[in-house]
C-alpha positions as CSV (number, residue, x, y, z in Angstrom):
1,X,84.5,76.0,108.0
2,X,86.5,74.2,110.5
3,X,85.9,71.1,111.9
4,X,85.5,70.7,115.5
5,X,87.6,67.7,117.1
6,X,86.3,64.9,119.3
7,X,87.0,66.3,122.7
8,X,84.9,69.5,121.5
9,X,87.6,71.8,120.6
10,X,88.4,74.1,117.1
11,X,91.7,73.6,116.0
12,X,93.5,76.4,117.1
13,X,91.9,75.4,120.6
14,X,94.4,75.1,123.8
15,X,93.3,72.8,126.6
16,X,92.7,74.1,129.9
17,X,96.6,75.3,131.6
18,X,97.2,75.2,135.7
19,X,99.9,75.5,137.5
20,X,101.2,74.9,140.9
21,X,104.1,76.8,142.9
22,X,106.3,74.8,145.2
23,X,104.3,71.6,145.6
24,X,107.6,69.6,146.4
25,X,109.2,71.4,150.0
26,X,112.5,69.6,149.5
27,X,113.3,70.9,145.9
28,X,114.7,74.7,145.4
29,X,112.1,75.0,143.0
30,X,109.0,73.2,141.7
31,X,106.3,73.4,139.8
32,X,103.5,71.1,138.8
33,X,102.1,72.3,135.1
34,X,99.1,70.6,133.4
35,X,97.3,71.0,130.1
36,X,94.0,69.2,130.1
37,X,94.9,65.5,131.5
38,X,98.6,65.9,130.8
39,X,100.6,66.3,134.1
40,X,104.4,67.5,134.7
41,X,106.0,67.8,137.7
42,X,109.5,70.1,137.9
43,X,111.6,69.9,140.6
44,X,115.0,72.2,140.6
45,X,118.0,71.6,143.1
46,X,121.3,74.0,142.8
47,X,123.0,75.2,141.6
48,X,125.7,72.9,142.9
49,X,129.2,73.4,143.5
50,X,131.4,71.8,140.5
51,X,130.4,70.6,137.1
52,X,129.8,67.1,135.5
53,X,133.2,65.9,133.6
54,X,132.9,67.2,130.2
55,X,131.1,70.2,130.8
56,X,132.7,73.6,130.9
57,X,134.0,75.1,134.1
58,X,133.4,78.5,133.5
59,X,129.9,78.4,132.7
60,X,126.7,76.8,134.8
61,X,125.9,72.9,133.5
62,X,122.3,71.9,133.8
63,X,121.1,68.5,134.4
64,X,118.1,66.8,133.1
65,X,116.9,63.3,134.8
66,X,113.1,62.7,133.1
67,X,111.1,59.9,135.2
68,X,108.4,58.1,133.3
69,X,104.7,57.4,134.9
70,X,105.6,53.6,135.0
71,X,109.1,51.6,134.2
72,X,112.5,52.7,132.7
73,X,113.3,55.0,130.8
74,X,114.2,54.2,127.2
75,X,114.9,56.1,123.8
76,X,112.1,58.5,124.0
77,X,112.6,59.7,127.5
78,X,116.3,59.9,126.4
79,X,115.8,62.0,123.6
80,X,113.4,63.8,125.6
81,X,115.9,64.6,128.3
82,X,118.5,66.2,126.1
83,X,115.9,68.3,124.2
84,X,115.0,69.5,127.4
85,X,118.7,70.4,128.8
86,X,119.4,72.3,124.8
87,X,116.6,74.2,125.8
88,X,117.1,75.3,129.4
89,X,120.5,75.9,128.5
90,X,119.6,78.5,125.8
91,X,117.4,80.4,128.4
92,X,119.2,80.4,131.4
93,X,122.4,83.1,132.3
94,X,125.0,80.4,132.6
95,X,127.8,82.8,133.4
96,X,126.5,84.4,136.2
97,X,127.1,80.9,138.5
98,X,130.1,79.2,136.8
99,X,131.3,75.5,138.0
100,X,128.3,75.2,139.1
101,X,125.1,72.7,138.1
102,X,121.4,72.7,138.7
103,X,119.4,69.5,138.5
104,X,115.9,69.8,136.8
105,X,113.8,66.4,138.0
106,X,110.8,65.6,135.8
107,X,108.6,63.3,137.1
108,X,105.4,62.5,134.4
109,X,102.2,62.5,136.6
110,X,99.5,62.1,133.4
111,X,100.0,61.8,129.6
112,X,97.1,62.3,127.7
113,X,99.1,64.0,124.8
114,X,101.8,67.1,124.3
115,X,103.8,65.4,127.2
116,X,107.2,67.4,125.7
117,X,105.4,70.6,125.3
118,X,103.8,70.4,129.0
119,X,107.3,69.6,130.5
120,X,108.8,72.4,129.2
121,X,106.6,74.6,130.2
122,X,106.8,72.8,133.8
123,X,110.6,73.2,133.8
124,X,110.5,77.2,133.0
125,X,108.0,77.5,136.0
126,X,110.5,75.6,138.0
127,X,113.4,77.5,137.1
128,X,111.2,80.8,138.0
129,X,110.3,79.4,141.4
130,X,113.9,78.1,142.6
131,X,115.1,81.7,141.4
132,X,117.5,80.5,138.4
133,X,118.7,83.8,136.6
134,X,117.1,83.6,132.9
135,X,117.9,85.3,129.8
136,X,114.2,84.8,129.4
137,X,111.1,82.1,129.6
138,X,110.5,79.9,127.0
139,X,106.8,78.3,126.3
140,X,106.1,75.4,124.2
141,X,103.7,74.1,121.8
142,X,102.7,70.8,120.4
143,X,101.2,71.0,116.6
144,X,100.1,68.3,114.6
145,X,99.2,67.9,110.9
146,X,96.7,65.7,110.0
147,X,96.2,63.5,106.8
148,X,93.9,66.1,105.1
149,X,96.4,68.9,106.0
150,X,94.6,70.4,108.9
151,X,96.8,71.6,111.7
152,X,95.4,71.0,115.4
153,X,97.3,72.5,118.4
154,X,98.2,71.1,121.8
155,X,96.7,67.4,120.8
156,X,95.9,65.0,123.1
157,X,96.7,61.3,122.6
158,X,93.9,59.8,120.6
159,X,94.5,63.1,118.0
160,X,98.2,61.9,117.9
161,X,96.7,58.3,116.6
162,X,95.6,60.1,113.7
163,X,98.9,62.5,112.5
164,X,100.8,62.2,109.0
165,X,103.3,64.3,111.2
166,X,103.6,66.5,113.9
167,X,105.9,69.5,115.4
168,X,106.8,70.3,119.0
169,X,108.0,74.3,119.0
170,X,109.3,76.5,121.6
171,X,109.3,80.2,121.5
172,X,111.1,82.8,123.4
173,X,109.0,84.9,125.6
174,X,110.1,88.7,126.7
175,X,111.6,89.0,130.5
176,X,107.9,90.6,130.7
177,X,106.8,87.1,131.9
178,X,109.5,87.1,134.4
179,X,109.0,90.4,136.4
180,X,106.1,92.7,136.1
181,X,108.7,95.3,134.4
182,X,107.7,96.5,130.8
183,X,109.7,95.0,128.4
184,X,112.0,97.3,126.3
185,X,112.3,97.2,122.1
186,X,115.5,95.1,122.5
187,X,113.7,92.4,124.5
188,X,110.6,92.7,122.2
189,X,112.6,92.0,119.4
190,X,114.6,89.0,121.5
191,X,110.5,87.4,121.1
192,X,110.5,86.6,117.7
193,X,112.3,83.4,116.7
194,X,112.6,79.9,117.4
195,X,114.4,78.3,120.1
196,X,113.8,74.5,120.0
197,X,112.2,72.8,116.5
198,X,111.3,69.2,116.8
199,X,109.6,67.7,113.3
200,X,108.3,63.5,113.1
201,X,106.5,61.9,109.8
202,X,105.9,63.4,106.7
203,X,105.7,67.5,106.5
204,X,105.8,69.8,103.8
205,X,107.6,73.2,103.9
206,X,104.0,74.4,103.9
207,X,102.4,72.2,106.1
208,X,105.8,73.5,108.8
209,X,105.2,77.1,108.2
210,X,101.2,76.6,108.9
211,X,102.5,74.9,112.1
212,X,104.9,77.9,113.2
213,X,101.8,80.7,112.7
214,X,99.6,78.8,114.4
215,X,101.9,78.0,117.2
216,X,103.5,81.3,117.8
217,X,99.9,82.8,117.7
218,X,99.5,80.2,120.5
219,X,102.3,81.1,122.3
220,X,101.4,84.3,123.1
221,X,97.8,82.8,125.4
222,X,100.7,80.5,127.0
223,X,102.7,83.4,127.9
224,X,100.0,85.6,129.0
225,X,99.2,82.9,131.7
226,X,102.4,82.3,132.9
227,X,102.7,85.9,133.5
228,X,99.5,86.2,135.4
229,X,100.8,82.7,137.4
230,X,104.0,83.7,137.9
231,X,103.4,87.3,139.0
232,X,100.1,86.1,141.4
233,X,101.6,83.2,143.1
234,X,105.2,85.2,143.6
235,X,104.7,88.5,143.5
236,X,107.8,89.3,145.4
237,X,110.6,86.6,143.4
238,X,109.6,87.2,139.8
């Protein structure tokens, strides 16, 4: 039988999602994503003429800048920021607007656990809104493992207290997300994999694998609602 967690929730239990089009005027594109108590803001400007030194030319370079609720950022927010630019890079169509670069802001409103998760979701929204050409959406799960085994989705941070280890997945969703267009086989089969993996503590090849049903069984509820938000809120740009 499964337990029930403090905040009333079975394991396999999301926390309430919402999401916000455009709150920022200035930006191309925002977007301001929360799950339970855990608040994102996404703001998108570009792309931009010209790429950052390093980068190449003939593709489009995205920029991640992550702002913390209080004080600087250090290691985590660091770490954080390139996960997030690996990811948006594997989504977006970088060829279509070459030498050029879009800025994705993050500013962290709340945390109350799965901050990664919730600002990846934030960014796709984002990217949606300023109308960034996609390959496809991505959405993101936080799973942790606790010390008897049991895996818990989208945790909050008194849950996270208590993990041996936790993992932090994102999966592709189908261009179905982004336009109200069925999607065909080819982009059905693009679904299935794994774009981002992030893995901390102790976790067994089992304990991984329990984490990856779960959460792409979870991804699906993600998806569904940022179908129904995106296509509600913009029924014309998406």
């Amino acid at each position: 039988m499964e337990k029930s967690r403090a905040d009333g929730r079975n394991p396999n239990q999301l926390r309430p999602f919402s999401c916000t089009r455009n709150p920022l005027d200035r930006a191309h594109g925002s977007a301001r994503w929360a799950q339970g108590d855990t608040i994102v803001l996404a703001a998108v400007y570009g792309p931009k003429p010209g790429t950052r030194k390093g980068e190449n030319p003939e593709k489009a370079s995205i920029e991640v800048v992550w702002k913390p609720m209080t004080g600087q950022i250090g290691k985590q927010e660091k770490e954080y920021e390139m996960t997030l630019k690996r990811t948006l890079q594997s989504i977006c169509l970088l060829t279509v607007h070459p030498n050029t670069t879009t800025s994705v802001i993050l500013q962290v409103v709340g945390n109350d656990g799965s901050l990664l998760p919730c600002a990846i979701n934030a960014c796709c929204a984002a990217l949606v809104f300023a109308g960034i050409p996609l390959k496809h959406l991505a959405v993101a799960i936080g799973c942790g493992v606790l010390e008897d085994g049991e895996v818990i989705l989208d945790t909050n941070k008194a849950e996270e207290q208590q993990l041996k280890s936790f993992a932090h997945l994102v999966f592709p969703n189908s261009r179905k997300s982004a336009s109200s267009k069925e999607p065909n086989q080819k982009e059905e089969d693009s679904e299935r994999g794994l774009i981002t993996s992030i893995t901390h503590g102790v976790m067994s090849e089992e304990d991984y694998f329990s984490c990856i049903e779960r959460g792409l069984a979870a991804s699906s509820r993600i998806s569904d609602f940022m179908r129904t938000t995106l296509q509600k809120q913009a029924p014309g740009d998406v």
